[in-house]
C-alpha positions as CSV (number, residue, x, y, z in Angstrom):
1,X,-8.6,-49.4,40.3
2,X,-9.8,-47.1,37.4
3,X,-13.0,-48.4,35.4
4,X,-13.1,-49.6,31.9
5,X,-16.4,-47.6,30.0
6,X,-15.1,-48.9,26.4
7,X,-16.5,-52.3,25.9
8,X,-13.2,-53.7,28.3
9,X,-10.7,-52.5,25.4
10,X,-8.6,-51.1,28.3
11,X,-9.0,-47.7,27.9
12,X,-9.4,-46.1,31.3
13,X,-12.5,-43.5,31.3
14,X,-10.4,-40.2,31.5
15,X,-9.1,-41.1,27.5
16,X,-12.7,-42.2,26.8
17,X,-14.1,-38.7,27.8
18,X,-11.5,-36.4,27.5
19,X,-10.9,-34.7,23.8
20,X,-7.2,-33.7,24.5
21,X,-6.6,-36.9,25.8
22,X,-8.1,-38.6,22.5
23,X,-6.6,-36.8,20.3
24,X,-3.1,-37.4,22.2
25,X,-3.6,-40.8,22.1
26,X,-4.6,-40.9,18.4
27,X,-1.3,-39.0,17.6
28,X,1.1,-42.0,19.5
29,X,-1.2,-44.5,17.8
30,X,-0.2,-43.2,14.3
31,X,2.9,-42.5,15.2
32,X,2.9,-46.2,16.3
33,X,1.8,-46.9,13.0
34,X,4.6,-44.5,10.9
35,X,7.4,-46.5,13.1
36,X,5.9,-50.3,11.9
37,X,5.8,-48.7,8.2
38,X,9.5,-47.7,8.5
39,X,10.3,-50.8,10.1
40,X,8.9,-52.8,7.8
41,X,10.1,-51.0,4.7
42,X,14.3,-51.4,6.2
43,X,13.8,-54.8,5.4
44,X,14.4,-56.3,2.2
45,X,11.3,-57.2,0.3
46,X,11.9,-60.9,-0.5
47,X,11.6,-61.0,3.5
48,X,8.4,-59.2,4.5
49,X,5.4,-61.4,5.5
50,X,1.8,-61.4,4.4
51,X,1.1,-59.3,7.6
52,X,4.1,-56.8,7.0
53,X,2.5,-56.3,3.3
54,X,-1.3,-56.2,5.1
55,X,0.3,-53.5,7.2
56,X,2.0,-51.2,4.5
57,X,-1.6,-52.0,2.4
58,X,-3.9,-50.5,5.2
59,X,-1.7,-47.8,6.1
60,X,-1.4,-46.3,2.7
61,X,-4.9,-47.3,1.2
62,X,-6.3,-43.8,1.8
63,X,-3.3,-42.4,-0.6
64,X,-5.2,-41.5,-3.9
65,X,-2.5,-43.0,-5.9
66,X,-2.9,-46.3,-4.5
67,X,-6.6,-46.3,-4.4
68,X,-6.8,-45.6,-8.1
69,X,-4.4,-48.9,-8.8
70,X,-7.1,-51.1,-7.0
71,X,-6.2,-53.7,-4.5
72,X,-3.7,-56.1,-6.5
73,X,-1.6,-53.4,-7.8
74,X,-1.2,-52.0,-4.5
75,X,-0.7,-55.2,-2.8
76,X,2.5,-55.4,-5.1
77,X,3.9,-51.7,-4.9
78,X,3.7,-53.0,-1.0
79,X,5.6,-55.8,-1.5
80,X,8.5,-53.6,-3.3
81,X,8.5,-50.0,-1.5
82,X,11.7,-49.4,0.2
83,X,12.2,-46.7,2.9
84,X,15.0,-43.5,2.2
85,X,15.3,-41.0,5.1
86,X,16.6,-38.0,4.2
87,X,18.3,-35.2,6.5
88,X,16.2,-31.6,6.0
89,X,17.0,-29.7,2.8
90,X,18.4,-32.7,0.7
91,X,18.1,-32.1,-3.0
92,X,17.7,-35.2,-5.7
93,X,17.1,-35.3,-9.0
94,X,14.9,-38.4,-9.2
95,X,13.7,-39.7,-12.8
96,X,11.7,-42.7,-13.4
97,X,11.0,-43.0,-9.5
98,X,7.9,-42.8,-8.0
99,X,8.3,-40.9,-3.8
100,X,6.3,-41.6,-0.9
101,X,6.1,-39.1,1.5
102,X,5.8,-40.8,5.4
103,X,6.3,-37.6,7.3
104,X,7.6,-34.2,6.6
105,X,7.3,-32.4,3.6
106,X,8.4,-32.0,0.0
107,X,9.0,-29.7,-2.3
108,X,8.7,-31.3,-6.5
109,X,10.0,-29.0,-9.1
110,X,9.7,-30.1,-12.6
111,X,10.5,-28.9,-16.3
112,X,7.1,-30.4,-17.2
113,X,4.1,-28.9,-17.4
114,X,1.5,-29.0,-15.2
115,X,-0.9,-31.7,-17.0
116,X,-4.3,-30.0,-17.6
């Protein structure tokens, strides 16, 4: 039987001591995370719970956009996101629409200047 050294969280003391093994286990537990996100965001919002919103809400509260809105406004953009995959190398003109990046990258090209 391995021993517990985290408080009885479950963690067995090679991921409590070893760095890779952290770090690998920080990685699933995001990408745990990024998976709930896109589940919750397949489903229509008039059918999301309270937790399904707290969950969107925590996971994007470090996005400077959101932060700058304050809680309430967030809270709301949560309740109406909506998840779009995209195969690599899809193009889109998109007007009037505000994009959330999950994973992967983007590339934004726009006749407007850069505001400054």
């Amino acid at each position: 039987r391995k021993s517990v050294s985290d408080g009885g969280v479950g963690r067995p003391d090679a991921l409590a001591n070893d760095p890779a093994l952290r770090g690998l286990h920080a990685q699933l537990e995001r990408l745990a995370d990024l998976n709930r996100c896109k589940k919750v965001l397949r489903r229509r919002p008039e059918v999301r719970t309270s937790t399904d919103i707290d969950h969107l809400q925590a996971q994007t509260e470090a996005v400077e956009f959101f932060a700058a809105l304050g809680a309430a406004a967030h809270r709301d953009l949560c309740h109406v996101m909506r998840l779009r995959s995209e195969e690599s190398n899809t193009f889109h003109t998109v007007t009037g629409t505000f994009v959330l990046v999950l994973s992967g990258k983007v590339l934004v090209r726009t006749s407007h200047p850069p505001p400054g």
